[in-house]
MARBA-3410 file (N, C-alpha, C, O; in Angstrom, 1 decimal):
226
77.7,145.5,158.1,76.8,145.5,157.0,77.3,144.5,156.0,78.5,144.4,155.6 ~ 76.5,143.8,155.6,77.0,142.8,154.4,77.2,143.3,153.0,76.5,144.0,152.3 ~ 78.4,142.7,152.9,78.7,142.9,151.2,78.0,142.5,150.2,77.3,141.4,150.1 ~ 78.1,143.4,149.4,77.0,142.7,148.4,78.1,142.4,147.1,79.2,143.1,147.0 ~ 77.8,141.6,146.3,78.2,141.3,144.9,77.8,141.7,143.7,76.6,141.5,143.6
78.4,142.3,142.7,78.0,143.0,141.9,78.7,142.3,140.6,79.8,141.9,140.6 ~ 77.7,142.2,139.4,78.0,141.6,138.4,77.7,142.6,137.3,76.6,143.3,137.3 ~ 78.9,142.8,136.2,78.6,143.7,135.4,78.9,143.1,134.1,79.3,142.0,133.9 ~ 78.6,144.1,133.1,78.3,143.5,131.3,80.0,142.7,131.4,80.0,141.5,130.9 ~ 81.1,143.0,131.9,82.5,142.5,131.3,82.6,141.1,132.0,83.3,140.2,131.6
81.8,140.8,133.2,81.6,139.7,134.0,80.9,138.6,132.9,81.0,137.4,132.7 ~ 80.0,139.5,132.3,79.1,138.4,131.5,79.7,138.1,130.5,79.7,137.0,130.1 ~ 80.4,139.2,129.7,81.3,138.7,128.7,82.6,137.6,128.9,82.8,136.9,128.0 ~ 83.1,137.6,129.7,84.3,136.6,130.5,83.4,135.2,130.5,83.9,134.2,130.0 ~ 82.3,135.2,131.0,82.0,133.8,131.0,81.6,133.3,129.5,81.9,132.1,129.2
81.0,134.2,128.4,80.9,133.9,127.1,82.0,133.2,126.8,82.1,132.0,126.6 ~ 83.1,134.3,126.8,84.7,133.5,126.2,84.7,132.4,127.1,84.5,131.3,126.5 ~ 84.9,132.3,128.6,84.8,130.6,128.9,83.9,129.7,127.8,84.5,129.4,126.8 ~ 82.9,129.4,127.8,81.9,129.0,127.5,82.5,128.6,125.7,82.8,127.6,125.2 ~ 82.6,129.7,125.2,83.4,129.2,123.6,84.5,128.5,123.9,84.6,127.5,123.2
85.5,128.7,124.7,87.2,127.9,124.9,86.8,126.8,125.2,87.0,125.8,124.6 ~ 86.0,126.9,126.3,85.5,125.1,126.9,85.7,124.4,126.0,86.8,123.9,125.7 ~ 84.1,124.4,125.1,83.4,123.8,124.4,83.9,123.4,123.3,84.0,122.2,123.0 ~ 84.4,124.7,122.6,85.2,124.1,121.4,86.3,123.4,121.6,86.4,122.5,120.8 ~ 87.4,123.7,122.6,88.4,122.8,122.8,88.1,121.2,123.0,88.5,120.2,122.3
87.3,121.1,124.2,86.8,119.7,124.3,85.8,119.3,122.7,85.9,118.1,122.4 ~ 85.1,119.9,122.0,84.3,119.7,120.7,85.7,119.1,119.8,85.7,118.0,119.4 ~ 86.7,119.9,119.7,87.7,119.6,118.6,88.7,119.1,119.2,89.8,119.6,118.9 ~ 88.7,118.3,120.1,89.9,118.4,120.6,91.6,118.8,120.4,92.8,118.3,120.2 ~ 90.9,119.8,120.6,92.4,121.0,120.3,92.0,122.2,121.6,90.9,122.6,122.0
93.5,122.6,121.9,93.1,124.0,123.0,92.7,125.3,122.0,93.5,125.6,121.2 ~ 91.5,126.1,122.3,91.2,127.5,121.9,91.8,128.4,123.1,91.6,128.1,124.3 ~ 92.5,129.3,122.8,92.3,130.6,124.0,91.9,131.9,123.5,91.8,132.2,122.3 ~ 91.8,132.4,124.1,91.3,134.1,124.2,92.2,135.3,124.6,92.8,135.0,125.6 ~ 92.3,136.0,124.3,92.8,137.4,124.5,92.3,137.7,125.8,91.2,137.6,126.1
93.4,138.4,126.9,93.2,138.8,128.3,92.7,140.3,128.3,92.0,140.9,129.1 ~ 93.3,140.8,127.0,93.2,141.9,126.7,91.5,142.4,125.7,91.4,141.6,124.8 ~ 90.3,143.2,125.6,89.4,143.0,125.3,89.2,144.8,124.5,89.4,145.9,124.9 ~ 88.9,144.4,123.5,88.6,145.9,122.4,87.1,146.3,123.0,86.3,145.4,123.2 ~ 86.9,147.6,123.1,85.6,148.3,123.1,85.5,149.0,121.9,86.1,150.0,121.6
84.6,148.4,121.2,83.9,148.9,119.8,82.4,149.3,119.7,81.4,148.9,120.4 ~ 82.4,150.2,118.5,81.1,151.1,118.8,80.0,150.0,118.1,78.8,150.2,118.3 ~ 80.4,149.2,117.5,79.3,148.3,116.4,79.4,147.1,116.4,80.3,147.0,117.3 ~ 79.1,145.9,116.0,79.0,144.8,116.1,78.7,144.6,114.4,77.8,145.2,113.8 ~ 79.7,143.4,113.7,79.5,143.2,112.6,79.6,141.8,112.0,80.4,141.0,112.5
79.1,141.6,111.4,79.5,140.1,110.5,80.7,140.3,109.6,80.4,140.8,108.5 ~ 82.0,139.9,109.8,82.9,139.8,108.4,83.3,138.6,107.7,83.2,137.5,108.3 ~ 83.7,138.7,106.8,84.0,137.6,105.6,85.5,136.4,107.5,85.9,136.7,108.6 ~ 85.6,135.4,106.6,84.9,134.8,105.4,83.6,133.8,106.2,82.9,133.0,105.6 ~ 83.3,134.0,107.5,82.2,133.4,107.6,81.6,134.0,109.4,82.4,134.3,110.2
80.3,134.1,109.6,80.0,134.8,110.4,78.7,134.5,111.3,77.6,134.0,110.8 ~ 78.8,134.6,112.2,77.5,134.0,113.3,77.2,134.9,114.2,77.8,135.6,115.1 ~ 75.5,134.5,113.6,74.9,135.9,115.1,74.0,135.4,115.7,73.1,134.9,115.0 ~ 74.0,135.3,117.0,73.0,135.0,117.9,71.9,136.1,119.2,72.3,136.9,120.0 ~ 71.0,136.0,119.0,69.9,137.0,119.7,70.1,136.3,120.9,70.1,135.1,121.0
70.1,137.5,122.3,69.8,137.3,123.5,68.5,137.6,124.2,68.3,138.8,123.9 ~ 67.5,137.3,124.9,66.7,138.4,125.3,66.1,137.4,126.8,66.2,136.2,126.9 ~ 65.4,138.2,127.6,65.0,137.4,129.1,65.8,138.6,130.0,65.4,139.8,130.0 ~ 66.8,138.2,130.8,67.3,138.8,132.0,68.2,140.0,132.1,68.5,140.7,133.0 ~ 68.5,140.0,130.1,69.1,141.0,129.8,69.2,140.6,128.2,69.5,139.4,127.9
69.1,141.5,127.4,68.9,141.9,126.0,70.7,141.7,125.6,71.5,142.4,126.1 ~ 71.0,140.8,124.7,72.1,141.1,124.2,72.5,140.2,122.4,72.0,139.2,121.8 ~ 73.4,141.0,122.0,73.3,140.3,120.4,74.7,140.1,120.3,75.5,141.0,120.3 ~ 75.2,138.3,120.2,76.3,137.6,120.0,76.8,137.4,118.5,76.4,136.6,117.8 ~ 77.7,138.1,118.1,78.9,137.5,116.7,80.2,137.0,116.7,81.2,137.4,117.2
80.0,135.9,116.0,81.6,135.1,116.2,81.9,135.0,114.0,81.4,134.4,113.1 ~ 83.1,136.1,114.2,83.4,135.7,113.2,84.8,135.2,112.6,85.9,135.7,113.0 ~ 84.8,134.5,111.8,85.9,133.1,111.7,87.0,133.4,110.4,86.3,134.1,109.6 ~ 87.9,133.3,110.2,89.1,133.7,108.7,88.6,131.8,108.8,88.4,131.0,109.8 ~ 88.6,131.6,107.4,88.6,130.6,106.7,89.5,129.5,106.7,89.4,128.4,106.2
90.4,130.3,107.5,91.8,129.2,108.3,91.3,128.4,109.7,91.5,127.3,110.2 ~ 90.6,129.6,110.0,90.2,128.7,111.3,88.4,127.5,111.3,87.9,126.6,112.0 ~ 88.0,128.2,110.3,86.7,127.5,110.0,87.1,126.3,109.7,86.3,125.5,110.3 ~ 88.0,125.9,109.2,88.1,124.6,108.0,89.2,124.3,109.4,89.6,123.1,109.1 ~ 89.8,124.5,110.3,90.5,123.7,111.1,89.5,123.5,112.2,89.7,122.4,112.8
88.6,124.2,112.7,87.7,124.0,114.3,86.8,122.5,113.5,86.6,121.4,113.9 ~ 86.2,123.2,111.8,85.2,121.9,111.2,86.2,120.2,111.4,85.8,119.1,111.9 ~ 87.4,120.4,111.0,88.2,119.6,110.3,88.5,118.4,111.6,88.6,117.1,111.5 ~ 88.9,119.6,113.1,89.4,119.2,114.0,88.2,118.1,114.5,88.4,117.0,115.1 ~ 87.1,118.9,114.1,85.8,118.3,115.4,84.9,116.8,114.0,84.0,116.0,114.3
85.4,116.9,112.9,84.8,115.8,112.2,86.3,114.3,112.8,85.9,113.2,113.2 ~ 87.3,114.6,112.8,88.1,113.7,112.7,88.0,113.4,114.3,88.4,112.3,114.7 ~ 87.4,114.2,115.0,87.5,113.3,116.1,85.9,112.6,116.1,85.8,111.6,116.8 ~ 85.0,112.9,115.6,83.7,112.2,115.5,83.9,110.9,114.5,82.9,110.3,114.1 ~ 85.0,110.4,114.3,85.6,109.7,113.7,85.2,109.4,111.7,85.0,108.3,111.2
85.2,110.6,110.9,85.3,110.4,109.9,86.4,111.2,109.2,86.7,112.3,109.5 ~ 87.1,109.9,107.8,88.1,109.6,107.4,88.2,111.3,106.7,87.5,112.0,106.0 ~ 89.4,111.5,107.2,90.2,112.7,106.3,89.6,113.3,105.0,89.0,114.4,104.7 ~ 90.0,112.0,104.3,89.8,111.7,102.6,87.9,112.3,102.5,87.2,112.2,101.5 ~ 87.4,112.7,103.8,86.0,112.6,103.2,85.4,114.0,103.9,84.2,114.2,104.0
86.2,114.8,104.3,86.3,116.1,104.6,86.2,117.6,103.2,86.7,117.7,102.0 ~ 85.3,118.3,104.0,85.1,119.3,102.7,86.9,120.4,103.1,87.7,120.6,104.0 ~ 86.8,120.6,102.2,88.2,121.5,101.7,88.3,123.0,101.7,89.3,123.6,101.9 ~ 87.1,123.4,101.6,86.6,124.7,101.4,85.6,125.1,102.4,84.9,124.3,103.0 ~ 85.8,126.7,102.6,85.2,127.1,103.9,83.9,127.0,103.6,83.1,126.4,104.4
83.2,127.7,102.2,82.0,128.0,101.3,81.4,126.7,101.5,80.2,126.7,101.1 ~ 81.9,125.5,102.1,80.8,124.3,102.1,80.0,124.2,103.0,80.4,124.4,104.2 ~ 78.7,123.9,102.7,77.4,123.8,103.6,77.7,123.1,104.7,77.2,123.3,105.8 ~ 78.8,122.0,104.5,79.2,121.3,105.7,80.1,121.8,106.5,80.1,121.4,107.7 ~ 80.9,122.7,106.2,81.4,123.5,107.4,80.6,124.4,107.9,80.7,124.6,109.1
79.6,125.2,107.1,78.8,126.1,108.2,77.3,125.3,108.9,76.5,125.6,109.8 ~ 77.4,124.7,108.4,76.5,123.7,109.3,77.4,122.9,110.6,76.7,122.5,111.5 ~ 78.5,122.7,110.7,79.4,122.2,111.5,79.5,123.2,112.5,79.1,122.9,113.6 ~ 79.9,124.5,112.3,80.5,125.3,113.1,78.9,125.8,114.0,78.8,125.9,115.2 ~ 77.7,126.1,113.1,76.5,126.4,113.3,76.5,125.6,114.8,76.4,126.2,115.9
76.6,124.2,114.7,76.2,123.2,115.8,76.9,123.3,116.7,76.4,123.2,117.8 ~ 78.8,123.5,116.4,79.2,123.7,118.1,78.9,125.6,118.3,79.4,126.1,119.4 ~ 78.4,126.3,117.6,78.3,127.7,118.7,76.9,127.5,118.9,76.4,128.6,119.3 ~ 75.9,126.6,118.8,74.5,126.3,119.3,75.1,125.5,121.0,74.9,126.0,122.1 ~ 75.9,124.4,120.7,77.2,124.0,122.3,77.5,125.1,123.0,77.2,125.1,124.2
78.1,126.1,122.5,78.4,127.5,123.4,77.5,128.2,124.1,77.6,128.6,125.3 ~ 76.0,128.4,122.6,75.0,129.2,123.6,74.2,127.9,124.5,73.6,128.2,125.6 ~ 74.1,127.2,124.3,73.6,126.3,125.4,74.1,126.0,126.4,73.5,125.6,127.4 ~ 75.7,126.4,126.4,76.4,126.0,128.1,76.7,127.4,128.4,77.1,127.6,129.6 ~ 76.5,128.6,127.6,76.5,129.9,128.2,74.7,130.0,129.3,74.4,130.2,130.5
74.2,129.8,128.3,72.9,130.2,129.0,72.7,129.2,130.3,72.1,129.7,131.3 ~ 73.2,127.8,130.6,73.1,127.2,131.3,74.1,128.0,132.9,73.6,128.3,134.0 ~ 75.2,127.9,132.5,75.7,129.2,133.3,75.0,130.0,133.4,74.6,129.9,134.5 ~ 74.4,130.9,132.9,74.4,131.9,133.4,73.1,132.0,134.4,72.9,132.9,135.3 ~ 72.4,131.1,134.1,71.4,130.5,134.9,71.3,129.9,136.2,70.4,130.0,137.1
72.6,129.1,136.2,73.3,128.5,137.1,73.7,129.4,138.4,73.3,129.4,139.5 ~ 74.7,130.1,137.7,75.6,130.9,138.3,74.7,132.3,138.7,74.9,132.5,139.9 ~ 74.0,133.0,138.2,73.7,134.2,138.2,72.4,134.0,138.6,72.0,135.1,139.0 ~ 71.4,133.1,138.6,69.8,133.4,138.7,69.3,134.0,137.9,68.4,134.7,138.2 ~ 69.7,133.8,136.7,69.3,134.8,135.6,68.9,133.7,134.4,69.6,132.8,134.0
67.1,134.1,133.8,67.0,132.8,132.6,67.0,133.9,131.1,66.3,134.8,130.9 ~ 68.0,133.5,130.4,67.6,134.4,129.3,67.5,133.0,128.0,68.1,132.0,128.0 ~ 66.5,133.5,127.1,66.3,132.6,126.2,67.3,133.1,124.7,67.6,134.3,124.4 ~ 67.4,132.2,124.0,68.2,133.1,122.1,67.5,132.2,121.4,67.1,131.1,121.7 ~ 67.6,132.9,120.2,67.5,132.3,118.9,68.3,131.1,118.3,69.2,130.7,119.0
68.0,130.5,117.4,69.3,129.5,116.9,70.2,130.5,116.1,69.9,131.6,115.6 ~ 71.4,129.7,116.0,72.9,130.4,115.8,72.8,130.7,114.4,72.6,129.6,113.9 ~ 72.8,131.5,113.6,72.6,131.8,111.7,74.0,132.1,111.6,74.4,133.1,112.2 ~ 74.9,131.3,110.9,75.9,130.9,110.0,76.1,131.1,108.8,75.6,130.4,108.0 ~ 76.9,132.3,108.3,76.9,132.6,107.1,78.1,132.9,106.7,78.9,133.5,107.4
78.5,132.2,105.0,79.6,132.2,104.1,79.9,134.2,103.5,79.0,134.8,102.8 ~ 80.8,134.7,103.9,80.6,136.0,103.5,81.6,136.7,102.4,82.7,136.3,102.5 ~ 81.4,137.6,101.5,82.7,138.7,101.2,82.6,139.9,101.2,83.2,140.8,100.6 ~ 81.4,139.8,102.4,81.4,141.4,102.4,81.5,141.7,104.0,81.2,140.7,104.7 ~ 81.9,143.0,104.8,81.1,143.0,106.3,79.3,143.9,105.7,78.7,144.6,104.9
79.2,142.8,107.2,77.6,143.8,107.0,76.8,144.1,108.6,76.1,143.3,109.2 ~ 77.2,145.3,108.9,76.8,145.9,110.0,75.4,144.8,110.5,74.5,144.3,109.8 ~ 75.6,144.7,112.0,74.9,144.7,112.8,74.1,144.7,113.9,74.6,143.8,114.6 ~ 73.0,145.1,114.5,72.5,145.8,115.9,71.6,144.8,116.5,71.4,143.6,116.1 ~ 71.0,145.5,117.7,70.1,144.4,118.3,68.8,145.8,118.2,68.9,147.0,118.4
67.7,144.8,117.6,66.4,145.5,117.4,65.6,145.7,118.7,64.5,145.2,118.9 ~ 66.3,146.6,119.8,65.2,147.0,120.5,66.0,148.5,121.0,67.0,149.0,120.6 ~ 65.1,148.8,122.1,66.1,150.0,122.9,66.6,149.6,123.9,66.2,149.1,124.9 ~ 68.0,150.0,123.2,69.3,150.0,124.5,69.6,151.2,125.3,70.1,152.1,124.7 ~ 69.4,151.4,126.5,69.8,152.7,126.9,70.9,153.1,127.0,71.0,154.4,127.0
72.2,152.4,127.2,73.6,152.6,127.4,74.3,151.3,126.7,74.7,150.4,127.4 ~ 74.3,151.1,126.0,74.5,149.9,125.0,76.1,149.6,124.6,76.8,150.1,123.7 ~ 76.2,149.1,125.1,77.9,148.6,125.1,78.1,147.6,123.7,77.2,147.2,123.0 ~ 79.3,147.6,123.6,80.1,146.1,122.8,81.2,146.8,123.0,81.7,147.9,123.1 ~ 81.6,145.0,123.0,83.2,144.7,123.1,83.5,143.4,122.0,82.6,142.8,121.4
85.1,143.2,121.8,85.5,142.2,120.3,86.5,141.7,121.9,86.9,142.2,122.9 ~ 86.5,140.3,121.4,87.8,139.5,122.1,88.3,138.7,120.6,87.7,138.5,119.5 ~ 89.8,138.4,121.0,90.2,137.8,119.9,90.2,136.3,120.6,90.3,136.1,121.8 ~ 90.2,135.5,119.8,90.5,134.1,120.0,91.5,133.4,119.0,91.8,134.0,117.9 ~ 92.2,132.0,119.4,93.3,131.7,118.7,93.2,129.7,119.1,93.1,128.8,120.0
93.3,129.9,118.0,93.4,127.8,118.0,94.2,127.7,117.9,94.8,128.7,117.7 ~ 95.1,126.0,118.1,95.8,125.4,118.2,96.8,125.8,117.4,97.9,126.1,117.8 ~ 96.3,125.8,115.9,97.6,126.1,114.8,97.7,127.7,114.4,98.1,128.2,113.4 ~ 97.0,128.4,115.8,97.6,129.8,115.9,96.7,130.8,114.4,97.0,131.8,113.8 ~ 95.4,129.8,114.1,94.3,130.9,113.7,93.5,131.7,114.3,93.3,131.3,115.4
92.8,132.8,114.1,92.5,133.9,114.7,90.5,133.7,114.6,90.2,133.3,113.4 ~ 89.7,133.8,115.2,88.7,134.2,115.3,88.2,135.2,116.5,88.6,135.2,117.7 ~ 87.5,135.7,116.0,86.6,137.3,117.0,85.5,137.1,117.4,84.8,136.8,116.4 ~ 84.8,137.0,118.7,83.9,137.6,119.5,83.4,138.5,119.9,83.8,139.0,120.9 ~ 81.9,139.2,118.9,81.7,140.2,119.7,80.1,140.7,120.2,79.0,140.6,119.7
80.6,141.2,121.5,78.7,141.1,122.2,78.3,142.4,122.5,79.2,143.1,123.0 ~ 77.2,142.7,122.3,76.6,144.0,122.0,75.3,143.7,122.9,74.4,142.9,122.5 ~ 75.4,144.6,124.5,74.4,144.7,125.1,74.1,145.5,125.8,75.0,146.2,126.0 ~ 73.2,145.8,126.4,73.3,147.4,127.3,74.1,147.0,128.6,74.4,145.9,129.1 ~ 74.3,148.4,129.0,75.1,148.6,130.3,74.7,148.1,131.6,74.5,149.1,132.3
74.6,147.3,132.2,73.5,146.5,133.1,75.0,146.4,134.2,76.2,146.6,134.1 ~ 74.3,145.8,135.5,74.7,145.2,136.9,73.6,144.7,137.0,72.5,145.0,136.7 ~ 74.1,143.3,137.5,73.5,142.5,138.8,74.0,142.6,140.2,75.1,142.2,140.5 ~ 73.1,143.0,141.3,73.5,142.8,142.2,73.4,141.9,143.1,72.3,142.2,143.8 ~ 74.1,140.8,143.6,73.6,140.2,144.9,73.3,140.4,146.0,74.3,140.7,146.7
71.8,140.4,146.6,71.9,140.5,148.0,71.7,140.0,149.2,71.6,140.5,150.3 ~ 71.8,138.5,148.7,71.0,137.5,149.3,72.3,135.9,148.5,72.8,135.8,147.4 ~ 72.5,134.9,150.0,73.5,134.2,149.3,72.7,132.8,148.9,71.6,132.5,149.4 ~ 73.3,132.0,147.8,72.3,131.5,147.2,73.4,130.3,146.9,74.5,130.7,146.8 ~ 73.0,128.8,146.8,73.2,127.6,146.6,73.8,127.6,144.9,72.9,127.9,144.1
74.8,127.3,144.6,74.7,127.1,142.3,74.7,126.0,142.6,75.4,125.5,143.6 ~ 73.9,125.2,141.8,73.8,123.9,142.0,74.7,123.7,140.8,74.8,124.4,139.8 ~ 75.4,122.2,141.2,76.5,121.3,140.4,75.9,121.6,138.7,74.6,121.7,138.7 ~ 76.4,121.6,137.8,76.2,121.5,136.7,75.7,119.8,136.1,76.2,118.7,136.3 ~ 74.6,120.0,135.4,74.0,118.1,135.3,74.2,117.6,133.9,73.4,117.7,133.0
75.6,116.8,133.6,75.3,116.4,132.5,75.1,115.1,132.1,75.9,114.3,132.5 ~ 74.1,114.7,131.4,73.4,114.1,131.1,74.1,112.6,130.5,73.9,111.4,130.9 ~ 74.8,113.0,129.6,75.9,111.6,129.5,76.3,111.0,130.2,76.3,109.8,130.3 ~ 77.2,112.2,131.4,77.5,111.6,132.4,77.0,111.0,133.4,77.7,110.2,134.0 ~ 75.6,111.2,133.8,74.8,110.5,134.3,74.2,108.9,133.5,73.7,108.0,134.1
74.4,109.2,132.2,74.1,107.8,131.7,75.1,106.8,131.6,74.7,105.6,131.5 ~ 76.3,107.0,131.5,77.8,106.4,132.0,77.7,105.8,133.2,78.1,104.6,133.5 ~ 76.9,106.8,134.3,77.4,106.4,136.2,76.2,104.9,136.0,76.4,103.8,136.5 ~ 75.0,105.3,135.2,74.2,104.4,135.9,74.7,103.0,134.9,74.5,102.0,135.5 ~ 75.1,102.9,134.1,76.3,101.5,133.0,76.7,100.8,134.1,76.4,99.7,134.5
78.0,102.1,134.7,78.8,101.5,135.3,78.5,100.7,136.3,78.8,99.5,136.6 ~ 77.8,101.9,137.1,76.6,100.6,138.1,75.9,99.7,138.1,75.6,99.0,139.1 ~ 75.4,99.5,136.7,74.5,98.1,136.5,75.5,97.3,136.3,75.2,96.1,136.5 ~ 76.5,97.5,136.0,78.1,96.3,135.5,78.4,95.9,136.8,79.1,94.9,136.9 ~ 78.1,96.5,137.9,79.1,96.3,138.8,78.3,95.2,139.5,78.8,94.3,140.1
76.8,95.4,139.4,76.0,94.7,140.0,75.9,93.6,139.1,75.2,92.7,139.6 ~ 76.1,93.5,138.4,76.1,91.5,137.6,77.7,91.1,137.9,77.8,89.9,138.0 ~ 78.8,91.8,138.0,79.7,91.4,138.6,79.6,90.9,140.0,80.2,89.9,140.5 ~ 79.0,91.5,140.5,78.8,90.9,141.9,77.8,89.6,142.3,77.7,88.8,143.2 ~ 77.3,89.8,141.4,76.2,88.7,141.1,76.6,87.4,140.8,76.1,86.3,141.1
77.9,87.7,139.9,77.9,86.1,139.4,78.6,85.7,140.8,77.7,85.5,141.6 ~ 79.4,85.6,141.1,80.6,85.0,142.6,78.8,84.5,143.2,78.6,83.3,143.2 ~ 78.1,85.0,143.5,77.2,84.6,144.4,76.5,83.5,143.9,76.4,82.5,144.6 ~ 76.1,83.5,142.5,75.9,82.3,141.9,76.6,81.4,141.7,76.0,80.4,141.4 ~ 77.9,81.4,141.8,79.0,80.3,141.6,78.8,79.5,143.2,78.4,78.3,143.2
79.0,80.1,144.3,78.9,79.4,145.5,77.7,78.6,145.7,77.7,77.4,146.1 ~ 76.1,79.4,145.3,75.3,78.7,145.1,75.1,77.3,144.8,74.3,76.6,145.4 ~ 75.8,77.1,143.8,75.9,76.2,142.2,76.9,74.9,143.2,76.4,73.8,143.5 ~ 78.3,75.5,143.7,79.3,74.8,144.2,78.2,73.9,145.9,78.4,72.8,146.4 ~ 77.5,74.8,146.2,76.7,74.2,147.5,75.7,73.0,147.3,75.4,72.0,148.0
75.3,73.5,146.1,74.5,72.3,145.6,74.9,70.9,145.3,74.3,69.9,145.5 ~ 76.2,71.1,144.7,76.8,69.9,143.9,77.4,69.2,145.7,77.3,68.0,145.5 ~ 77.8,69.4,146.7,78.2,69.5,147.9,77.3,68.3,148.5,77.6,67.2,149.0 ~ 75.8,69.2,148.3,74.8,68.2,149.1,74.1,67.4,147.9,73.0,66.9,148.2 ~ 74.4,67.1,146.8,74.2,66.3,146.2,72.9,66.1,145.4,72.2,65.1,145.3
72.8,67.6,144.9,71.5,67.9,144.3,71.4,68.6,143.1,70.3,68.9,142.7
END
């Protein structure tokens, strides 16, 4: 009898945290990691000092928050402006600036776009979300997903940057399995830069090869005296 494969809500959550570590590390170049260890909590919340929630819905209903201590906002912003190459001296200072939550806004919009691409990839599963809402906070302010959950889970992962600041992950979705019963092809992941790099390099290579052939040409001519 064949085995089947079974995918469950903590499966889906593991690839989230991939999907944030990736991203942001390669985004800021700095390493992010995560906690092996994972909290089961009854609520999902936004807390100070800054807070992101994202809607899930398609192949399974789920509601994403990443919330940040103001140490780590202003080092993920700081990390990922200085490598987009602008000067220090021209960096906001403070977490409360529109330019950091507009910064951080854009790489966890990177997260849910290489999450859902995974999970699409990997699982046969299309779920669509919202854009990422970014907010300066001092208060927590409870939050749910607006539909019915029948067995409705959440879990918190901790996360930790480079200079050892702390931010939290937490996903709130019902109790679900996937099961495989049938084996199926994941096709290579397609990125797009990188495909516009292969075809550079290949047009370089082909005017390199080009000239030597034109040089002999040139040298044959002058030969027979023309």
């Amino acid at each position: 009898m064949k085995k089947t494969k079974t995918i469950t809500t903590d499966d889906i959550l593991l690839k989230l945290c991939q999907s944030i570590s990736n991203v942001l590390s390669t985004a800021t170049d700095s390493q992010i990691g995560y906690s092996a260890m994972v909290q089961k909590i009854n609520k999902t919340s936004l807390k100070p000092d800054i807070g992101c929630f994202v809607l899930f819905d398609g192949g399974f209903t789920g509601l994403v928050v990443t919330n940040f201590s103001q140490q780590a906002a202003l080092e993920l912003y700081q990390n990922y402006m200085l490598k987009m190459g602008i000067p220090q001296d021209d960096l906001a200072i403070h977490h409360t600036s529109d330019e950091v939550a507009d910064v951080l806004g854009e790489l966890m919009n990177q997260v849910v776009g290489d999450f859902t691409s995974k999970i699409r990839r990997e699982l046969r599963i299309s779920i669509t979300q919202n854009q990422p809402k970014m907010l300066a906070l001092n208060k927590q302010i409870l939050l749910s997903v607006d539909t019915n959950l029948d067995r409705p889970q959440a879990r918190r992962v901790s996360f930790t940057t480079e200079d050892n600041n702390i931010f939290y992950l937490e996903l709130a979705m019902d109790k679900t399995e996937f099961i495989q019963l049938e084996e199926f092809e994941q096709h290579d992941e397609v990125d797009p830069d990188t495909i516009i790099e292969n075809a550079k390099k290949e047009q370089a290579n082909k005017n390199k090869q080009a000239v030597p052939v034109a040089e002999v040409d040139l040298d044959l001519l002058d030969e027979l005296g023309i």
